[in-house]
C-alpha positions in Angstrom: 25.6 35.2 -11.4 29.5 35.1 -11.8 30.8 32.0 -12.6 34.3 31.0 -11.2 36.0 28.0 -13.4 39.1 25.7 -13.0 40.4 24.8 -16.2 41.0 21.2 -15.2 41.2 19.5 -18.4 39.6 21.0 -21.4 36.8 20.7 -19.8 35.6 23.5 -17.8 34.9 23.1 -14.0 32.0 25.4 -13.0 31.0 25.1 -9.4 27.6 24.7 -8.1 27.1 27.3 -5.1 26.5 25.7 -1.6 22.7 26.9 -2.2 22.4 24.5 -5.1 24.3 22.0 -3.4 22.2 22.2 -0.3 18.8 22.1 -1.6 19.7 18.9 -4.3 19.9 17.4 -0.5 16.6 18.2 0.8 15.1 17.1 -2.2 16.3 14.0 -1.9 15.4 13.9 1.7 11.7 14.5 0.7 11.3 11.5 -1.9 11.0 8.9 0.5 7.9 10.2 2.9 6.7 11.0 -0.8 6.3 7.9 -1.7 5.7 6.2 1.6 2.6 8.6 1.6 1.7 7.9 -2.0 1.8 3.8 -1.0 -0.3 4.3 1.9 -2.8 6.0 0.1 -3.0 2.9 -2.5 -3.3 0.6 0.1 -6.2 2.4 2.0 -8.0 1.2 -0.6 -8.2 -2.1 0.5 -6.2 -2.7 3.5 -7.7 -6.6 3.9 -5.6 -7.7 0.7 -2.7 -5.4 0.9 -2.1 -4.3 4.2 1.0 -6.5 4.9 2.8 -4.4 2.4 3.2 -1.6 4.6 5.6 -3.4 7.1 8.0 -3.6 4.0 8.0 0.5 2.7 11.4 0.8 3.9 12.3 -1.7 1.3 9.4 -1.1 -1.3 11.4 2.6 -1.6 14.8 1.3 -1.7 13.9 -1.1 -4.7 12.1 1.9 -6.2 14.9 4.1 -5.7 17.4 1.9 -6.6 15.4 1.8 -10.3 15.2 5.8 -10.3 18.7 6.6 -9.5 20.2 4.1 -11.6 18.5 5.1 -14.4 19.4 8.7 -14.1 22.8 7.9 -13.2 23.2 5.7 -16.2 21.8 8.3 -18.7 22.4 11.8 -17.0 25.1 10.9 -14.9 23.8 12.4 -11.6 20.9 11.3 -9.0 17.7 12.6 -9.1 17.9 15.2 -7.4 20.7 16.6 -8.7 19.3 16.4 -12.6 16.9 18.6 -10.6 19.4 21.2 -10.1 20.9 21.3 -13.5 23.5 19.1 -11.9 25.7 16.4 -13.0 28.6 14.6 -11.7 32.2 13.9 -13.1 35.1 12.0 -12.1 38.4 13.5 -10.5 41.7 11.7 -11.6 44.7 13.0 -10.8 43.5 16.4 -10.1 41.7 16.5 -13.8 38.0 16.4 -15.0 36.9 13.4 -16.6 33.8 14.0 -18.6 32.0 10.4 -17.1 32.2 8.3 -14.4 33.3 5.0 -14.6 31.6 1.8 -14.5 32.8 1.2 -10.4 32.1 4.8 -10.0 28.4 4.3 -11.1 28.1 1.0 -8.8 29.8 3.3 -5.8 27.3 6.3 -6.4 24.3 3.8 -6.6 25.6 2.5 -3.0 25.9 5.2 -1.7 22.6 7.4 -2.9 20.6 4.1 -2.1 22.1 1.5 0.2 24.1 4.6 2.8 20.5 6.0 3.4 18.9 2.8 3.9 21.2 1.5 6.5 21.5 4.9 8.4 17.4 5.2 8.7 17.9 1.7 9.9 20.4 2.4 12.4 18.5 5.4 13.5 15.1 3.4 14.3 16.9 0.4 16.1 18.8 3.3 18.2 15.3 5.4 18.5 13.6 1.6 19.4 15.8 0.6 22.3 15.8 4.0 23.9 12.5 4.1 24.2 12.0 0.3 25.9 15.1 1.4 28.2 12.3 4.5 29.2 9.3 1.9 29.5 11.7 -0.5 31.9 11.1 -3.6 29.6 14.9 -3.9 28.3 16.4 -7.7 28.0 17.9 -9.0 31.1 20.3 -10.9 29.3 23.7 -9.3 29.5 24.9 -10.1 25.4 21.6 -8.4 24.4 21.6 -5.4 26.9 25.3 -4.6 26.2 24.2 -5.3 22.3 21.6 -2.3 22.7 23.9 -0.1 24.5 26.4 -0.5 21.7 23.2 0.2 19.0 22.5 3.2 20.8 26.0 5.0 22.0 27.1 3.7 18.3 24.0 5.9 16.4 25.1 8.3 18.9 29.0 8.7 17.9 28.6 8.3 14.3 25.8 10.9 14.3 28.2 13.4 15.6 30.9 12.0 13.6 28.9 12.3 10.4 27.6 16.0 10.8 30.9 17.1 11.8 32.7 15.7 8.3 29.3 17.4 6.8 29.7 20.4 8.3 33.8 20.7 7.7 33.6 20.2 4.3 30.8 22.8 3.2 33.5 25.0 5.1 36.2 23.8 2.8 34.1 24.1 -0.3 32.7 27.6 0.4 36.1 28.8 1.3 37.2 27.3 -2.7 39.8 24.8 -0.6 38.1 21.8 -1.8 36.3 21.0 -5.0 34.4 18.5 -3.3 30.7 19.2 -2.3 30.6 16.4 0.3 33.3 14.2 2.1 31.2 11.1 0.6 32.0 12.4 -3.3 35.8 13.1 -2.4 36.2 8.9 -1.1 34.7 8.4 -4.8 37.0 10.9 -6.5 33.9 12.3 -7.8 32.7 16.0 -8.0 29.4 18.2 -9.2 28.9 20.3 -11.7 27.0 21.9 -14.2 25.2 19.6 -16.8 25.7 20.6 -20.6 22.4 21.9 -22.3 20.5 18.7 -23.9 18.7 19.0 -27.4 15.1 17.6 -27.3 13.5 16.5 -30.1 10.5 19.6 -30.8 7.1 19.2 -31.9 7.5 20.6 -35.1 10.5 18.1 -35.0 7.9 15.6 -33.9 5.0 16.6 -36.5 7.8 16.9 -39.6 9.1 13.3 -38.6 5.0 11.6 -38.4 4.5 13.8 -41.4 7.5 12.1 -43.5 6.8 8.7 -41.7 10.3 8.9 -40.2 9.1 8.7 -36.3 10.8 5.3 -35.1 10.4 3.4 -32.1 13.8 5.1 -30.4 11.9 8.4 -30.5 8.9 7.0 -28.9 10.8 6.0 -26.1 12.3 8.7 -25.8 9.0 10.9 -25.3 7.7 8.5 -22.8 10.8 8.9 -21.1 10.6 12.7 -21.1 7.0 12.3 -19.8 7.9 9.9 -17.4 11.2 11.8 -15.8 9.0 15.1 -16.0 5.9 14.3 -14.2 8.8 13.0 -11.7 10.3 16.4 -11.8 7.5 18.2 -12.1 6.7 16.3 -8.9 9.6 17.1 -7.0 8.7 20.6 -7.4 5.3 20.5 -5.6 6.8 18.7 -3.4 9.7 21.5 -2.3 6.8 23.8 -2.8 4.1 22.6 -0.2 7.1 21.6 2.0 8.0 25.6 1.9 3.9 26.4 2.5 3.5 23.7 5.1 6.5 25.8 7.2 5.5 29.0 5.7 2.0 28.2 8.1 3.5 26.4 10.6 3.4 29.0 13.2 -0.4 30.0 12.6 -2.2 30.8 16.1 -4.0 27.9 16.8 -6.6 30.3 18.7 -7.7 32.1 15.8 -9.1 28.9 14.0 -13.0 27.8 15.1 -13.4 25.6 17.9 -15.0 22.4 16.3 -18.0 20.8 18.2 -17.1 18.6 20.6 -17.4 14.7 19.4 -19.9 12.4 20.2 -18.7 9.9 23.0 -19.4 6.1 21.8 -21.0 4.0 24.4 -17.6 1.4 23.6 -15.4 4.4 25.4 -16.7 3.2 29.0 -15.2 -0.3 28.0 -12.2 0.4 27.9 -11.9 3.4 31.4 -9.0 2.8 33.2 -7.6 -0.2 31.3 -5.7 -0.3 27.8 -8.2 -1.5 24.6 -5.5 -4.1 23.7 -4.1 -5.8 26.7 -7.0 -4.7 28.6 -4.8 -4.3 31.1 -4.1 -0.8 33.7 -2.0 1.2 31.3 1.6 1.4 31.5 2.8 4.3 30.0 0.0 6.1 29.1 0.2 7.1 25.0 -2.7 8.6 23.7 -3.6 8.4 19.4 -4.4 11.1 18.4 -6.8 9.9 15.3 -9.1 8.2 17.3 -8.4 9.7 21.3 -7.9 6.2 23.2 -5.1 5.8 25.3 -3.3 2.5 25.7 -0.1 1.1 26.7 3.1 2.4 25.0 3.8 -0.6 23.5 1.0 -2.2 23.2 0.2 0.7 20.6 3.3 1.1 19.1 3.1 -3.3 18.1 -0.3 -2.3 17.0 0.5 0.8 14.8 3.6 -0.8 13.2 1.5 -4.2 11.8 -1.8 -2.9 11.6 -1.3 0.9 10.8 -4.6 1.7 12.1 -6.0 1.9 15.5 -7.5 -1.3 17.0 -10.5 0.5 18.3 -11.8 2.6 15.0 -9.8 1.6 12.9 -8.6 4.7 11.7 -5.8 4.9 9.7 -2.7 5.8 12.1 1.2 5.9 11.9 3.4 6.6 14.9 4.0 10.3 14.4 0.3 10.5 15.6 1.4 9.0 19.2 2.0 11.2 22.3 2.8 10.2 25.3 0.6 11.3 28.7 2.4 12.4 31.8 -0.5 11.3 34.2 0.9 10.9 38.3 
């Protein structure tokens, strides 16, 4: 692979291709259902005592990635993801290399890998939340609330475009070699990617010569459990991007070449609830089916139910709200 450099300082600038750049993203953009999946899973095992803590995973995962990223920032100077790569970042002053970032440029980098994602998920399920009562007909009446929604919404809206467009125009710039900046949110920090320098490990025959001579010290036991704790992380990450490429990779399998499953037994409980929704007991109102357990209900009714409970109120089956669809019925 040719390697184009700008000698900067005396450091010299390699830089990453857009491939590199592109898929430190996705990575990144997989850790959260990762571990939203992983604290679900630890929870199932006994819902009773720890169920409230999935109404908080948005925030469990920014504490826990506030921890991860800091710590690779602090000792590898790059997120996660980008240690991934073989990537690390470096300051830009004055159109020159500086080998490490600052302390404000670590604080700004933390921000904006942790607290930037947080707040636009946020944005996007308040927006995503109000379009959907505006559908069902039960938006506020109040005029400071309604025009408060509409400003949610249009606002997701504009900065969305706004946002993808900066994206966008700057991998032009930076495939074209007209910026050095990967991303318009590096360039506001005057920070760049590149290349990390080749790190010595300490061996096992390092390891065995140093318990042999009784030299092995504390420092090099953290270190190891470091190294085993940041490569099972890796390690992880890999999978991850792996069964992510599988997962599409068998996306498109014809459905009518798998075997038809026998049809499921229908509980006497089902002709409780014909015609009428299991939680309000009411005619349904929007009709939303659940996929896990087949029961239909009320749009909302559901959606209250799935976002405190996470299971349905019938079978209690485990459920989240990607396993809602909605029923056009006339």
């Amino acid at each position: 692979m040719a390697e184009k450099g700008a000698h900067l300082t005396g450091t010299t600038y390699i830089r990453p291709s857009i491939f590199e750049i592109i898929a430190q993203e996705s990575l990144a953009s997989t850790l959260e259902p990762a571990f939203k999946k992983i604290l679900s899973f630890l929870v199932s095992f006994n819902p009773e005592k720890y169920g409230h803590i999935l109404q908080w995973t948005d925030e469990s995962y920014l504490i826990f990635n506030a921890f991860l990223q800091q710590y690779y920032l602090r000792k590898y100077s790059a997120s996660f993801s980008e240690t991934f790569y073989g990537l690390k970042r470096v300051a830009v002053v004055n159109s020159k290399l500086k080998e490490k970032l600052v302390y404000k440029q670590q604080i700004l980098s933390l921000i904006v890998i942790v607290i930037f994602p947080y707040l636009k998920n946020k944005l996007v399920e308040f927006s995503t939340r109000y379009e959907l009562k505006k559908t069902d007909g039960r938006t506020s009446k109040e005029k400071r609330h309604k025009f408060l929604h509409e400003c949610i919404v249009k606002g997701h809206l504009i900065l969305f475009i706004t946002y993808e467009t900066l994206m966008l125009y700057n991998y032009i710039l930076y495939v074209s070699e007209k910026s050095i900046y990967p991303s318009f949110l590096l360039k506001s920090l005057s920070i760049t990617l590149t290349y990390t320098d080749p790190q010595s490990t300490l061996t096992i025959a390092e390891l065995l010569r140093k318990i042999k001579y009784n030299s092995f010290t504390i420092g090099d036991g953290w270190n190891i459990f470091q190294r085993v704790v940041t490569g099972s992380l890796e390690l992880g990450a890999f999978f991850l991007q792996f069964l992510s490429w599988w997962n599409q990779e068998n996306y498109d399998m014809n459905i009518i070449n798998l075997p038809a499953p026998p049809p499921p037994k229908v509980p006497n409980v089902v002709q409780q609830y014909k015609g009428i929704c299991p939680v309000c007991c009411k005619p349904h109102r929007v009709h939303t089916v659940l996929t896990v357990s087949g029961y239909v209900f009320c749009y909302q009714c559901i959606l209250s139910e799935i976002r405190m409970k996470k299971r349905c109120p019938v079978t209690c089956y485990p459920a989240k709200e990607d396993d809602l669809i909605r029923l056009y019925i006339q």
